[in-house]
C-alpha positions as MATLAB code, in Angstrom:
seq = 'XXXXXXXXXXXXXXXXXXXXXXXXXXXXXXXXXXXXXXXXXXXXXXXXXXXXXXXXXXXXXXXXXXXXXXXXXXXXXXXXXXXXXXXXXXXXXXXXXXXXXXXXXXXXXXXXXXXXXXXXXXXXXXXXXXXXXXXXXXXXXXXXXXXXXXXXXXXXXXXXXXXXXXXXXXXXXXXXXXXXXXXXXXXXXXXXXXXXXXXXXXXXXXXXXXXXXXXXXXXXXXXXXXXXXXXXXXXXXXXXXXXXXXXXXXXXXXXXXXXXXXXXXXXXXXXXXXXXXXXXXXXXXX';
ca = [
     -15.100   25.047   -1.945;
     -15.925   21.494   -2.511;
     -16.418   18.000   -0.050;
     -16.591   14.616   -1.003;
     -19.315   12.407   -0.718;
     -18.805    9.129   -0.033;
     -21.349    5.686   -0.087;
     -19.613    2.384    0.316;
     -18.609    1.831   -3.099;
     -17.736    5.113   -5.115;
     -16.504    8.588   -3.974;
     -18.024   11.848   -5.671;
     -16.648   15.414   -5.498;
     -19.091   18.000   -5.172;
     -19.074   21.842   -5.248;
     -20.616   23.408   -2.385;
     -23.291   25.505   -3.780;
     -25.593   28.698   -1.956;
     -29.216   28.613   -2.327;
     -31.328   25.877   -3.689;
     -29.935   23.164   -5.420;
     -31.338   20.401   -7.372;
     -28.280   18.332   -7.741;
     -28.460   15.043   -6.915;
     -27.436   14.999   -3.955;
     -28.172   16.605   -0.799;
     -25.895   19.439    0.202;
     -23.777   18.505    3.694;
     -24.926   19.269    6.930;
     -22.537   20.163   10.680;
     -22.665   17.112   11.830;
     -21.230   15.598   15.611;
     -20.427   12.143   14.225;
     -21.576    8.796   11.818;
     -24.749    8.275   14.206;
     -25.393   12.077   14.098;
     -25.258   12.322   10.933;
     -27.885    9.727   10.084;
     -30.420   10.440   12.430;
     -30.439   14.521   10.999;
     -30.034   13.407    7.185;
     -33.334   11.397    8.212;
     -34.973   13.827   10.035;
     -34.462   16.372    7.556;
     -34.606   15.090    4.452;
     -36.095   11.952    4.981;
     -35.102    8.209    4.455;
     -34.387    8.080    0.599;
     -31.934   10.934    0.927;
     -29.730    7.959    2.290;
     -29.694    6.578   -0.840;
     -29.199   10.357   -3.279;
     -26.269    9.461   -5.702;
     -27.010    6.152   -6.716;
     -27.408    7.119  -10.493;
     -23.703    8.404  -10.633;
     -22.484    5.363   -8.419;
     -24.166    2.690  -10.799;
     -22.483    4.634  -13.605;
     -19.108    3.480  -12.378;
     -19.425    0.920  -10.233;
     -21.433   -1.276  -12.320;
     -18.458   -1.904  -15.159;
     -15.821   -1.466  -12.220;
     -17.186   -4.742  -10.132;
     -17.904   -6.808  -13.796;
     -14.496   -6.371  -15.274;
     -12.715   -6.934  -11.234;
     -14.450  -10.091  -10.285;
     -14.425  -11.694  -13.542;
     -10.639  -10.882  -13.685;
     -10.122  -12.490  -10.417;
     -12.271  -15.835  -11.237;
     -10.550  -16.085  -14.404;
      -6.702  -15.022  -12.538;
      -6.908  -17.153   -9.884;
      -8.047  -20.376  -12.116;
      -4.813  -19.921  -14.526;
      -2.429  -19.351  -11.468;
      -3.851  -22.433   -9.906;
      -2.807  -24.394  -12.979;
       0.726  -23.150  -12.473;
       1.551  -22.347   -8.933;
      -1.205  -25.375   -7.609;
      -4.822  -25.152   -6.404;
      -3.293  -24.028   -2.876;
      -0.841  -21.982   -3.286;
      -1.154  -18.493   -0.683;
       0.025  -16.494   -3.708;
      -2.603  -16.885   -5.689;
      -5.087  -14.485   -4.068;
      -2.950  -11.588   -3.490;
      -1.420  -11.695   -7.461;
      -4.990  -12.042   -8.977;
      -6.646   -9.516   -6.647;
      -3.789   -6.691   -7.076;
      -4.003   -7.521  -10.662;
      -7.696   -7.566  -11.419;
      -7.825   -4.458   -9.325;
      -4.964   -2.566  -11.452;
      -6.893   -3.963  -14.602;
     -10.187   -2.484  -13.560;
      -9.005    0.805  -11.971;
      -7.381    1.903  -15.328;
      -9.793    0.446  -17.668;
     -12.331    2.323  -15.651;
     -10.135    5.202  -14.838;
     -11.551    7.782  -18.086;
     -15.435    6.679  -17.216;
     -14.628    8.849  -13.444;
     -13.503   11.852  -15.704;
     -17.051   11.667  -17.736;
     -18.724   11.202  -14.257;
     -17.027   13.901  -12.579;
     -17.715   16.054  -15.759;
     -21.906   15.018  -15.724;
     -21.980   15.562  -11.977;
     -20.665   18.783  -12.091;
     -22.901   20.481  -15.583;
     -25.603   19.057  -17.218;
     -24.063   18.058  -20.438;
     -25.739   17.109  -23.456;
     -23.854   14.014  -24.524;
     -22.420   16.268  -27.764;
     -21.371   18.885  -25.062;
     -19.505   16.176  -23.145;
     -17.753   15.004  -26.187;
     -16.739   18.138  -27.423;
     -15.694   19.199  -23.770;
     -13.180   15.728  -23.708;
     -12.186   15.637  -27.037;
     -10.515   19.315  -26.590;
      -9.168   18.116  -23.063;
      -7.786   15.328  -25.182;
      -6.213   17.609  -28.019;
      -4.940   20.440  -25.361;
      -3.183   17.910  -23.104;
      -3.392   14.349  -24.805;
      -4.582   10.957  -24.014;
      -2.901   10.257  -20.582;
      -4.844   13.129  -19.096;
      -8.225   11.209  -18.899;
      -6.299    8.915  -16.417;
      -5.447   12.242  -14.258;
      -5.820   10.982  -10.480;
      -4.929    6.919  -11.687;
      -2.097    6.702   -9.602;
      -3.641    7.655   -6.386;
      -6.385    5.562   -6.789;
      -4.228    2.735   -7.443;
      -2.281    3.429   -4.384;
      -5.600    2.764   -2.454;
      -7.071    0.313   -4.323;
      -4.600   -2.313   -5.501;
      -3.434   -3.060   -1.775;
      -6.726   -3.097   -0.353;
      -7.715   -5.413   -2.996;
      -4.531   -7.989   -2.281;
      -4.706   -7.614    1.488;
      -8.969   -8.532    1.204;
      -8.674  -11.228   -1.355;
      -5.828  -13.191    1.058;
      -7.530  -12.858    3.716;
     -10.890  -13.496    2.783;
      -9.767  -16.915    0.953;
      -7.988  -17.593    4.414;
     -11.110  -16.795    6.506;
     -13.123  -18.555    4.056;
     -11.434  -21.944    3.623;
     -11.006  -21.823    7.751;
     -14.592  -21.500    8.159;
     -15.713  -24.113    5.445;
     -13.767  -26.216    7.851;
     -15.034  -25.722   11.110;
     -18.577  -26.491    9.663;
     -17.739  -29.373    7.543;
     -18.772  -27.220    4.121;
     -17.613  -28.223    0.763;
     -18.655  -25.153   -0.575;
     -19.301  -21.297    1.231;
     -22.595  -20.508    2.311;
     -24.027  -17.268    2.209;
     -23.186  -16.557    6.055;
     -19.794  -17.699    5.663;
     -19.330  -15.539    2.104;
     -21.101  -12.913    4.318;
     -18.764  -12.766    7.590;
     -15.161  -13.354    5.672;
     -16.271  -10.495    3.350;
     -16.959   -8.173    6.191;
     -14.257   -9.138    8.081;
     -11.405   -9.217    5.441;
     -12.706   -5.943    4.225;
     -12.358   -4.260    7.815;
      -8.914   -5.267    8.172;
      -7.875   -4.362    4.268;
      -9.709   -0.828    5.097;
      -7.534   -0.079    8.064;
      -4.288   -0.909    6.613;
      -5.116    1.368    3.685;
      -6.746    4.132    4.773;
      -4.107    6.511    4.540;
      -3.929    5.783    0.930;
      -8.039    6.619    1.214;
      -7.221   10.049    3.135;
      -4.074   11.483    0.565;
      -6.352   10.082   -2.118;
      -9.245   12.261   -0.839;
      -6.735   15.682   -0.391;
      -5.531   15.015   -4.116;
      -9.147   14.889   -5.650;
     -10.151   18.046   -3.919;
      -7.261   19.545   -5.126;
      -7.560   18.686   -8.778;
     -11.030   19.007   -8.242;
     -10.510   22.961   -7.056;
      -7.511   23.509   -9.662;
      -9.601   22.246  -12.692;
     -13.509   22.960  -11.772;
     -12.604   26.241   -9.570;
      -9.433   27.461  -11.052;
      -7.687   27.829   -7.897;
      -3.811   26.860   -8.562;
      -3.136   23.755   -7.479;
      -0.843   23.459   -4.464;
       3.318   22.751   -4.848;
       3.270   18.922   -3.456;
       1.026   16.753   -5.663;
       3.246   13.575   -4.728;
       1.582   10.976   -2.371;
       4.488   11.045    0.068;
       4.621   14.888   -0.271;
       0.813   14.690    1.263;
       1.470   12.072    3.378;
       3.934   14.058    5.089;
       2.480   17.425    4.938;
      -0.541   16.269    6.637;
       1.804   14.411    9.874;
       3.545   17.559   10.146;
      -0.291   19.165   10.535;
      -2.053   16.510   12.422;
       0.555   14.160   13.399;
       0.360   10.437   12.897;
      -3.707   10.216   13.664;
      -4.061   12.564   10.429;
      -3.722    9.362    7.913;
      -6.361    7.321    9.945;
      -9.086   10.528   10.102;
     -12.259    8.835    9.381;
     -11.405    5.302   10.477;
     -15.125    4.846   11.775;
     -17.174    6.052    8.642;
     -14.840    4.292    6.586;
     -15.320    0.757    8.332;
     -18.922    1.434    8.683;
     -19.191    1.800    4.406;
     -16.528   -0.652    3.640;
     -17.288   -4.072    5.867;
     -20.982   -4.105    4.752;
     -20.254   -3.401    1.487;
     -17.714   -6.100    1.025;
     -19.961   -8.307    2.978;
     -22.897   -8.016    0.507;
     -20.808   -7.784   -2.660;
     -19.157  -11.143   -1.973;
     -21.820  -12.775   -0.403;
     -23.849  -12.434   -3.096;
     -21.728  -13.111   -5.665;
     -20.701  -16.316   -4.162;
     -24.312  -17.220   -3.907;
     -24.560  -15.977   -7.446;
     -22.221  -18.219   -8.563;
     -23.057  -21.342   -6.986;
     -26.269  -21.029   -7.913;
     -25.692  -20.631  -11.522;
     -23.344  -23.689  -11.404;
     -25.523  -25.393   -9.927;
     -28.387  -24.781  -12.276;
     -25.953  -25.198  -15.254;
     -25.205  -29.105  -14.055;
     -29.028  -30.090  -13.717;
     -29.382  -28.405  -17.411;
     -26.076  -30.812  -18.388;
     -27.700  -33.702  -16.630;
     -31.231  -33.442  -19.052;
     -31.516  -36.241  -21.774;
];
């Protein structure tokens, strides 16, 4: 009835539609594999299909990475005052709590998305289609799916940040850095962002299964099933697929997630230094 499509920094459900379509996206091929799948999405529909959704994704993502990193900068400074400047803590609290911050700050902003993606809405229509979501079953039900995504995303988030800062300060060392170059940023992003997306991708896979299923019981009317809980998935889908089942697309999911951590720290970093930078020679003018 519905898949998800996935791009390395936002997940969108999508109904499966017959004939032509002039969504945004491309509809989903039978594919062997990650490698397979590329090399027919290109052959097909050419190189810049790669890249269909990236409206939608900016939509979110945009406001999601502002309010998380600045969080963290701004976390990690104030916990260094109290808990001192190298304290193992410190990366773990501020990146479980930026990430809580930003999921459900963000959280309402995937209902509106979900909503654009699936009918072209006048922004009147869209208004008038939340505001009597809001009045039939209150405020609380624009954060519908919160909990799930904060099961994902709040571990991942402490598990990358420790070990990234670990990686980071090790390899500052071995070169003699004061501060991280871009290679270094680059490498402990990818790597810290492997290991964070291994440890959590069950939380990715029941968080997946719950989406399509509020996705089907909203969008398609089709009742939703009996066990909505996380564990209730969690063990529904071992008793159908055994242990494997919670690690089902381990290689697509390291193939989005490393790069994408790579290049959002690594830039960032390099962002940042070079604004400070810039800012001293500025203070440094007569």
């Amino acid at each position: 009835k519905c898949f998800i499509y996935s791009n390395g920094l936002m997940d969108h459900i999508c109904v499966c539609e017959n004939g032509d379509s002039k969504a945004w996206y491309k509809k989903p091929g039978h594919f062997k594999g990650t490698l397979d799948a590329f090399v027919k999405i290109i052959q097909i529909e050419g190189i810049k299909s790669l890249w269909s959704g990236l409206p939608p994704t900016l939509i979110m993502a945009l406001p999601t990475t502002v309010i998380y990193f600045t969080c963290y900068d701004q976390l990690s400074e104030a916990l260094k005052s109290r808990l001192g400047k190298d304290d193992e803590h410190i990366p773990v609290l501020a990146g479980s709590l930026s990430r809580f911050g930003s999921v459900t700050v963000v959280s309402p902003l995937e209902l509106i998305r979900t909503r654009m993606q699936y009918r072209n809405l006048s922004y009147n229509q869209l208004y008038t289609c939340i505001s009597s979501k809001v009045a039939t079953d209150g405020w609380f039900s624009l954060w519908r799916g919160w909990s799930s995504t904060v099961l994902r995303d709040v571990p991942f988030s402490a598990i990358y940040w420790y070990n990234y800062e670990r990686f980071k300060k090790m390899m500052c060392k071995e070169v003699g850095a004061r501060e991280p170059t871009f290679f270094i940023a680059f490498t402990s992003g990818a790597a810290s962002g492997s290991i964070a997306a291994v440890i959590t991708l069950p939380f990715d896979v029941v968080k997946t299964h719950r989406q399509t299923e509020l996705w089907e019981s909203e969008t398609l009317k089709i009742p939703q099933r009996d066990c909505t809980s996380t564990w209730a998935i969690m063990r529904k889908i071992v008793a159908k697929n055994g242990i494997t089942g919670l690690f089902a697309g381990i290689i697509p999911r390291l193939f989005k997630v490393a790069p994408a951590c790579a290049i959002m720290i690594s830039t960032y970093e390099y962002g940042k230094s070079f604004f400070s930078h810039l800012n001293e020679k500025m203070n440094q003018r007569p």
